[in-house]
C-alpha positions, -999 to 999 in steps of 0.1 A, spaced: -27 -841 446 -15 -806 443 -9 -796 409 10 -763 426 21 -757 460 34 -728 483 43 -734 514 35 -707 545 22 -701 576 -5 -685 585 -39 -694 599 -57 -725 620 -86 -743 606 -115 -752 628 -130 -788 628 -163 -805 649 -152 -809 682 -133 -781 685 -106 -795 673 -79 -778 651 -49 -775 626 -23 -755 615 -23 -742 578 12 -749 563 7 -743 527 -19 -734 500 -25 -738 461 -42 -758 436 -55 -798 439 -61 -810 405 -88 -839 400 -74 -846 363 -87 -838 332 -117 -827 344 -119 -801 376 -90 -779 391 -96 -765 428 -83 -730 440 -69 -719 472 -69 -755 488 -53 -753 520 -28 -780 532 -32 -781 569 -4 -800 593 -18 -832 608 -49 -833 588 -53 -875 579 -87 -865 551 -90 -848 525 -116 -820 530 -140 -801 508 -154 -768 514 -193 -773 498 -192 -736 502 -159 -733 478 -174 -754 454 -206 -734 450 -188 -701 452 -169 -709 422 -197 -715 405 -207 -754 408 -236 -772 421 -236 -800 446 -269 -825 452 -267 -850 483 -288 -880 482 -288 -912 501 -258 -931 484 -238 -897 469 -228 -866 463 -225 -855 433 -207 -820 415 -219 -801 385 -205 -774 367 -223 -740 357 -234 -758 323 -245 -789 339 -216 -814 329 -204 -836 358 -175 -829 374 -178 -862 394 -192 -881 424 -182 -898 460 -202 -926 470 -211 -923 504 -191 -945 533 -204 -950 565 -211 -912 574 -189 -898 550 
């Protein structure tokens, strides 16, 4: 999914549990035509794909939760797109 790629070292991410990863690379994920994500970090061993709520709302977007979804909004309102919720993701 990345649309550009470096590859480094440098930096662990933290996840629940205390568990961790190793950051091997950085760049931009492209979610075609539509939305382009920044300094998306590709971490060794990760099995998801993550999203930083944080990243997305720094950049400018919003992001409303409900029951079923989440869905992603640009500064002018336009949707960038949606995940259905699965179990208790």
């Amino acid at each position: 999914m990345f649309e550009d790629l470096q590859i480094k070292k440098g930096g662990k991410v933290i996840f629940g549990g205390n568990q961790h990863g190793w950051v091997i690379g950085g760049g931009t994920v492209s979610l075609k035509p539509i939305i382009s994500i920044n300094n998306v970090l590709l971490v060794d061993g990760l099995k998801h794909n993550l999203l930083s709520i944080s990243q997305l709302c720094d950049s400018g977007n919003s992001v409303v939760f409900n029951r079923d979804q989440c869905i992603v909004n640009n500064s002018n309102g336009t949707r960038l797109f949606v995940a259905n919720r699965r179990d208790n993701l």
